[in-house]
N, C-alpha and C positions, 0 to 999 in steps of 0.2 A: 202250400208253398206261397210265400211272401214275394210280390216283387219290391222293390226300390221304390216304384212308384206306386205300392198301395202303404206301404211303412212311412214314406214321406205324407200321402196324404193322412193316416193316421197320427203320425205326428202331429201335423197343422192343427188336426181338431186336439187334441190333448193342449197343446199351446193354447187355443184359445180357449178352453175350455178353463185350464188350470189354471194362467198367466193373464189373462183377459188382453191377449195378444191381436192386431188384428191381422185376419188372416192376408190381405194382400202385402203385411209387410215381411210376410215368414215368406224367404227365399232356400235356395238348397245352400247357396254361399252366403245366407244372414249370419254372423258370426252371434255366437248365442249368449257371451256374457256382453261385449261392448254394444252390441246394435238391440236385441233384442232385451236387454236388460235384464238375463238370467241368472239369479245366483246359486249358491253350491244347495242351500236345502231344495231351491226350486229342481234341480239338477236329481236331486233323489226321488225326488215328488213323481218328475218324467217317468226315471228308472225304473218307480212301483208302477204305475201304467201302463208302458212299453210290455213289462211282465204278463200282462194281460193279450195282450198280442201276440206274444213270442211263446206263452205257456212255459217259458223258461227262467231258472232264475239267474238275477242277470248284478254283478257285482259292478258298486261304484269305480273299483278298479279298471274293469274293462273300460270304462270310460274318459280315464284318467289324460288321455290327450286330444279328446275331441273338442272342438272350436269352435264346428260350424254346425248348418242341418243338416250339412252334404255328409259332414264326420257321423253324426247322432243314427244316421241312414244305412252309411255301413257298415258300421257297428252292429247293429239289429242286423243287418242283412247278413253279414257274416254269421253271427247268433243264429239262427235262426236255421241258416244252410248248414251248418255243424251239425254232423250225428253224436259226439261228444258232447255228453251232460257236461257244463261246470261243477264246479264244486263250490 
């Protein structure tokens, strides 16, 4: 079981791992395209990653209105806590 706060800090390290992001500027309300300067392939880039986490596959769709780190957190956290595979 995933919490909030071990998906967030997994995030962190993928940002800066993949974005050369640093980490004191990823907040949970860093919004991810204006602050953090992430674009839509970076956004997929995430998504194959996160997959590694979640051991779920996980559609750019689901993603499709998330903004911040706090959105990118529930998202996964939601994912995650579902007994329902996606499709």
């Amino acid at each position: 079981m995933h919490t909030k706060e071990s998906i967030y800090e997994h995030l962190k390290n993928i940002m800066v791992e993949l974005f050369e992001i640093e980490a004191d500027t990823i907040s949970l309300d860093a919004r991810l395209y204006e602050e953090l300067d992430i674009d839509s392939i970076d956004a997929v880039d995430m998504i194959i990653k996160l997959k590694d986490l979640t051991g779920k596959k996980m559609q750019p769709a689901d993603f499709k209105n998330v903004r911040t780190v706090q959105d990118v957190v529930d998202a996964v956290y939601a994912l995650v806590n579902n007994d329902t595979p996606k499709q």
